[in-house]
N, C-alpha and C positions, 0 to 999 in steps of 0.2 A: 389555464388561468395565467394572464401576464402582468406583471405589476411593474407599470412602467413610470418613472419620475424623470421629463424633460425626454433625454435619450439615455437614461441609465434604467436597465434592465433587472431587476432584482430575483424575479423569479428562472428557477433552471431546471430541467428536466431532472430525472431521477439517476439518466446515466452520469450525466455531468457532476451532481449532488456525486455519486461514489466513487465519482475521481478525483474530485477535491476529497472527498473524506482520506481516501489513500496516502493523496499528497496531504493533507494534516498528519498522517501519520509517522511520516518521516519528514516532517518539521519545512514541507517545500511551500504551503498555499500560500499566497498571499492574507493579507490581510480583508482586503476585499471578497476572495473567494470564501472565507471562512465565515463572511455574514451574510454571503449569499446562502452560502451552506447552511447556518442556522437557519435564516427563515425557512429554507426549503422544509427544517425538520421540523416546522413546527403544523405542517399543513400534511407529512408524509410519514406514516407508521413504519411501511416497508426500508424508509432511509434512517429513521430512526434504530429499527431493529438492525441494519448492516452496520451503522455507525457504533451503536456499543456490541456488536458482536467485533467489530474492528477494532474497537478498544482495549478487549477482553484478550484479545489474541497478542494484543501489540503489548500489555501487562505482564502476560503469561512467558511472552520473550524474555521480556527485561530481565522478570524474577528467576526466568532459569538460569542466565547465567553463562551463555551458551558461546565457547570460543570456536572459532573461526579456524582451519589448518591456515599456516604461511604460503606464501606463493612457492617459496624454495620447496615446501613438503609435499605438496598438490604435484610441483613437476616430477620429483624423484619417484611420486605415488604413480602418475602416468608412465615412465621409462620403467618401473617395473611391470605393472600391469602389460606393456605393450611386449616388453619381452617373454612375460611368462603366455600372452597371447602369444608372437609365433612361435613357441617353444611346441604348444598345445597345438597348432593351424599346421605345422611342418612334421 
């Protein structure tokens, strides 16, 4: 089913619907894609059910709270890891 107005396209497959749903979720879709996105949900259960399972998860982030190591910490984490690996390999 295509619902087409002049050459503006409104309807979009299901993969395309959960890629915009993604990029809504880190605040990237357009404004556009995010009404394409709605109609899609309104004709699609399966998009429906990935978008609030997508919402649920992206809630669940926020409320944990959840920090991030520094880049400084990640490297000094790697140069030890790499030395206690050849320590262990030698």
């Amino acid at each position: 089913m295509v619902l087409i107005m002049g050459k503006i396209k409104f309807i979009i497959p299901c993969d395309e619907a959960n890629h915009v749903c993604d990029k809504t979720q880190y605040k990237d879709a357009t404004l556009w894609e995010k009404v394409k996105l709605n109609i899609h949900l309104i004709y699609c259960r399966a998009c429906r059910e990935y978008t609030k399972n997508n919402s649920k998860l992206t809630k669940t982030i926020k409320k944990a709270d959840v920090e991030c190591l520094s880049t400084s910490t990640k490297a000094d984490m790697k140069k030890e890891f790499e030395k206690v690996l050849n320590e262990v390999s030698n």
